[in-house]
N, C-alpha and C positions, 0 to 999 in steps of 0.2 A: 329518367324519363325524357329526359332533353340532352340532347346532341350539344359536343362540346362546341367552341369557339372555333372555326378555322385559322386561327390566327400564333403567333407566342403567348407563352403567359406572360402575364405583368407581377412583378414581384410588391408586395407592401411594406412598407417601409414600417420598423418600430415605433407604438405607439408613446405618446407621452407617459409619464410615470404615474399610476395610481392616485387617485386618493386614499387617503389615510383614515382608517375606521371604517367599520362599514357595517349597516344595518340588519336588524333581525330578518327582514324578507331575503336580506343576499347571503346572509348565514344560512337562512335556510336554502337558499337555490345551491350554494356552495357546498355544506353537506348531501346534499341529492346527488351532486356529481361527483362526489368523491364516493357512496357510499351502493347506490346502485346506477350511477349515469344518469341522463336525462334523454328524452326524445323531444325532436324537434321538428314541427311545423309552419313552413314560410307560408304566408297567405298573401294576396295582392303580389302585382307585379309591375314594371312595365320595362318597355324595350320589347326590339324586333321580335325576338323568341320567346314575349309572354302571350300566351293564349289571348282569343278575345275575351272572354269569359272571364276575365280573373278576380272582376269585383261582384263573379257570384257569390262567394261562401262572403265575401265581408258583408253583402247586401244581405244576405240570408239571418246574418245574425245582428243586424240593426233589424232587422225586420222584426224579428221575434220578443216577443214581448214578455219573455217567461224564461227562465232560468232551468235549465241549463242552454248553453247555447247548441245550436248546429255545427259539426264537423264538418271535413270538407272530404268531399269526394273528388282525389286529383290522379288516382291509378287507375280505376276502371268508376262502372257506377256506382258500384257498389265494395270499394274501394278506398282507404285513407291512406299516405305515405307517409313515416317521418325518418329523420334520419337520428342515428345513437350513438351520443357522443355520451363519453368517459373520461378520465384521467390517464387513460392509456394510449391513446390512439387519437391522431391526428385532428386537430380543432378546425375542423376545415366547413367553410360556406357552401350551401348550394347558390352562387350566387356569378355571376361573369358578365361579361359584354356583350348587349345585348339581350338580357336575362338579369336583370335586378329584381332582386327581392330580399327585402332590408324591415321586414315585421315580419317577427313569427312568434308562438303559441309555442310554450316550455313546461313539458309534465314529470314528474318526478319517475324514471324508471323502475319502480318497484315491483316486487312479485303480482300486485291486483293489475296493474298495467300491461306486464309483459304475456297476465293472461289473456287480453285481447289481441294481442298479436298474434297472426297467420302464420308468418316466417321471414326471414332476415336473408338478404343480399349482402355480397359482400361489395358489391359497385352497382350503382344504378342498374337495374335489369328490365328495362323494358316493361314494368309494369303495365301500361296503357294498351300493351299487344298478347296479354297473356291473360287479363282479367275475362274468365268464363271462353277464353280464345276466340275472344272479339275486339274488334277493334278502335277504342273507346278515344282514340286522337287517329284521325285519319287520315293527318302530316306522316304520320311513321309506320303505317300499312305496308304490307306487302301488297295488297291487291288496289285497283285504283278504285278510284271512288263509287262509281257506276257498277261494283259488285255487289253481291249479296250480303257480305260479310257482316253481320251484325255491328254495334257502335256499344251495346249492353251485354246480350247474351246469346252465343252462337250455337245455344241447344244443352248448356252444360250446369248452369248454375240455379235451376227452375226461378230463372228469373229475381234471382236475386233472394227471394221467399227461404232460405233456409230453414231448417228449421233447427233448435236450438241444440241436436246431439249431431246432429248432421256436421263433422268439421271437418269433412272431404267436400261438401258442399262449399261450406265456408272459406277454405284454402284458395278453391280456384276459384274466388268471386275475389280473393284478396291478390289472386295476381302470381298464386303459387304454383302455377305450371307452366307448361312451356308456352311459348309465343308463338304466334300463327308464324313467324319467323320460320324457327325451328321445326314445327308440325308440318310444314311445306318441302321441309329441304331435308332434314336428317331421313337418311334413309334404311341406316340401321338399327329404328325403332319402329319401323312401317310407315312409310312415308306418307302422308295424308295430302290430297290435293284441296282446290278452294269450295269444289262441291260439297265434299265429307265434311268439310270443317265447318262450315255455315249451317248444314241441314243437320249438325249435334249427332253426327256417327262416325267421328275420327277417334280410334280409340287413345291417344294420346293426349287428348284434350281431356280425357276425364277422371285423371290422377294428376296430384300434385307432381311437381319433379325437382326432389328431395337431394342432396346432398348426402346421404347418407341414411337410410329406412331399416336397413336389416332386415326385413320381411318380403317388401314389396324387389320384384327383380327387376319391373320398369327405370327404364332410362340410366342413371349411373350406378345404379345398383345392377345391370347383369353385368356387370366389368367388374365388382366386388365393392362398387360405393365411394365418394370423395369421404374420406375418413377423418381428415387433417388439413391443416392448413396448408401444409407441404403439395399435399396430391391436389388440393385447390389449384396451387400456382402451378402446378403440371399442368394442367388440364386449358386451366381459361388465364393465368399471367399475363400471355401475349395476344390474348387470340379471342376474347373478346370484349374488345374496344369498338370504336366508332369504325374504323378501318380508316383509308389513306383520302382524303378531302383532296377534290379536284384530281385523282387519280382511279383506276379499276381498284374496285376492291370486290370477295367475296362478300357479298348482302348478309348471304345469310348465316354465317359464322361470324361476322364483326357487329352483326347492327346492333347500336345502342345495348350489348349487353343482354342478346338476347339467347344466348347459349348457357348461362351461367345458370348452376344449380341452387337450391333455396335451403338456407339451416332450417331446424323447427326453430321453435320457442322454447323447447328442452335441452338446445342445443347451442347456446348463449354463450357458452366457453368457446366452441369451437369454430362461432362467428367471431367472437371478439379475436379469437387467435390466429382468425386469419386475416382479418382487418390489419391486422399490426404487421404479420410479415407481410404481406402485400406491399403496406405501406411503408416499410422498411426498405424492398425490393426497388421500389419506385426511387427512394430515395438516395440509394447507394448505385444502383445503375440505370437510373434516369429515368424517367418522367415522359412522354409524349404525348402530342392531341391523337395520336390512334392509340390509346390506352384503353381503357375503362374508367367512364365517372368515375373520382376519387371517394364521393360521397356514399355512405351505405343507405342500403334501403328496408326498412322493416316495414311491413304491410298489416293493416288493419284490414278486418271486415264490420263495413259498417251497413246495417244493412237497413230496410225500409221502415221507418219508423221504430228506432232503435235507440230509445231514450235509454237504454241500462246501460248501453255503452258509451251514452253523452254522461251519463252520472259519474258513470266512472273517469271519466276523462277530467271531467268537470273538478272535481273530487282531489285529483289529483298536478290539478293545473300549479305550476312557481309562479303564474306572471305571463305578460305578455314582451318582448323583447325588441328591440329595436336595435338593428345591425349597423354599427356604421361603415362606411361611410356614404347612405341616406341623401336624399330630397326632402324637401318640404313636406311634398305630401304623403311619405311615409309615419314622418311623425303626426303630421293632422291626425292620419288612421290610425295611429294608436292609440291617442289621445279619445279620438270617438268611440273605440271601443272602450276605453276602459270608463269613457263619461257611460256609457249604456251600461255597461256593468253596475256602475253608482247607482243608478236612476232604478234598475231594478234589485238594488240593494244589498249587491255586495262586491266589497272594493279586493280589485283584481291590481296587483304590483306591477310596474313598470320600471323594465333596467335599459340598460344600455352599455353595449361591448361589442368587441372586435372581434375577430374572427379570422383566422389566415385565409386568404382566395384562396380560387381552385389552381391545383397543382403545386402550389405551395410550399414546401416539407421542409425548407428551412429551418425551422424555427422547432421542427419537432426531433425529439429524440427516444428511441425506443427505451433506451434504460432512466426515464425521466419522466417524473409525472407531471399533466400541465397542471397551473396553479390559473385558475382564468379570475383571480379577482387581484392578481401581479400586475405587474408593469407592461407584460405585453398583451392582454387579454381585455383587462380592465372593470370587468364583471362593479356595475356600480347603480344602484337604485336609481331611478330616471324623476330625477325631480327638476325641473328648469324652470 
């Protein structure tokens, strides 16, 4: 959802060596990612590239005085993002210069979990320009400000209100279809201008755009479907990324990720399977800032007062995480949250670990699985 660095990557140097023993709350985090993954929510920010807004969701849930806490709405409105990390695939931060964010929310990926999930990216995909095909950060619009384009809903999502068998509704409130990006410029799915898309009669805005449907012929289904991991990296390996910073670049096939098609949530093999050659790809013939975010994107719908899926969430929380290498006041904000936790009565775990930066691949190996409570990861209950 954020445009990489214009700059080189910085590489991280190995961390110190473990502690020795480790607790029942990191046995438990440690089993979750060995046995179905975990998803991961950064919350707070700062640096040039973090929203003004970023101590809404933390204000939201000091605010609240009742258990369970509030989500955070950071891909559209009615929208949550995390990213899903495994023992296979890349231990990678959403995190860079100019863009820190070093506290995040850690839930155990299990099947009740993955039922709230819309659909899974295999790179940042532009979330923010695809929710309801409106434009919900108006940093990375196509159209300028002074349009009509909605900021919530541009005719597709009835306003967020789904209703509970409605999960065409639900999808593209979660970000699961294409981006006004795409809906403006692809021309051979009917190309829709800024009129049709804002007044809710582009008809491409009102289906998900799946990686692979079998039923529905929209979008990469009339070409026969991204099937695999392989016809993945045909398609979008090179070609969408950020594109070339301080030079021309095509907008609308490079921006942010805004071409790439979406797994389901049934579809979980054939995300994680291309997570890895991807990131394999990257790693054997290199890496650049015109790539695609490293990081994957799974998408929630959370929608207007939607406590069954703060239950579940809730239900399912490790802990709250603290990323090093951190400021001050990333730990304060942990520490607050998990005192509000205490205060209304129930104690939420606190770790702390490393994490590779963006771009990173050093360190990972496709035929290896990560161990993150080792030597270079460090996974370790946050007592100081």
């Amino acid at each position: 959802m954020l445009p990489p660095p214009p700059y080189p990557i910085k590489t991280q140097p190995p961390p110190t060596a473990a502690s020795p023993g480790a607790s029942a709350a990191v046995e438990k985090f440690k089993r979750a990612f060995e046995a179905n993954g975990i998803f991961m929510h950064v919350t707070t920010c700062w640096g040039m590239l973090c929203p003004e807004n970023h101590d809404a969701h933390f204000n939201a849930i000091l605010a609240k005085k009742a258990l369970p806490p509030p989500l955070e709405r950071d891909c559209g409105v009615w929208c949550s993002a995390f990213t899903y990390l495994d023992k296979r695939i890349p231990f990678m931060r959403m995190t860079f210069p100019y863009y820190e964010a070093h506290v995040a929310f850690v839930y155990d990926a299990n099947p009740e979990v993955w039922q709230k999930m819309m659909c899974a990216a295999v790179a940042d995909s532009s979330s923010t320009t695809r929710s309801c095909c409106a434009c919900y950060d108006e940093r990375f619009c196509p159209f300028p400000p002074w349009s009509d384009i909605s900021q919530e809903d541009s005719g597709y999502c009835n306003n967020g209100a789904c209703r509970d068998d409605d999960e065409n509704c639900k999808q593209l409130a979660a970000g699961c279809g294409v981006s006004v990006w795409t809906a403006s410029s692809e021309e051979q799915w009917g190309q829709c201008n800024e009129e049709s898309i804002s007044s809710g009669t582009c008809a491409m805005c009102k289906q998900p755009l799946w990686c692979d449907d079998g039923v529905n012929p929209f979008g990469y289904g009339a070409t026969g479907g991204i099937k695999d991991a392989n016809a993945w990296w045909k398609e979008f390996g090179r070609s969408d990324g950020a594109g070339n910073w301080g030079g021309e670049r095509d907008w609308a096939r490079q921006f942010f990720g805004a071409r790439q098609c979406k797994w389901k949530r049934t579809q979980q093999q054939q995300f994680v399977d291309t997570v890895r050659l991807a990131s394999n790809k990257y790693k054997t013939e290199g890496y650049s800032r015109d790539d695609p975010g490293m990081w994957n994107e799974v998408n929630m719908y959370y929608g207007p007062e939607d406590t069954h899926t703060e239950d579940v969430m809730w239900r399912n929380l490790l802990g709250i995480v603290y990323l090093h290498d951190g400021e001050d006041i990333d730990r304060e904000r942990m520490f607050q949250l998990k005192d509000h936790f205490t205060a209304l009565g129930h104690t939420v775990p606190m770790f702390s670990m490393f994490m590779d930066p963006w771009g990173d691949l050093t360190h990972w190996d496709l035929n290896t699985d990560i161990d993150i409570t080792g030597p270079r990861y460090q996974l370790a209950e946050y007592n100081p």
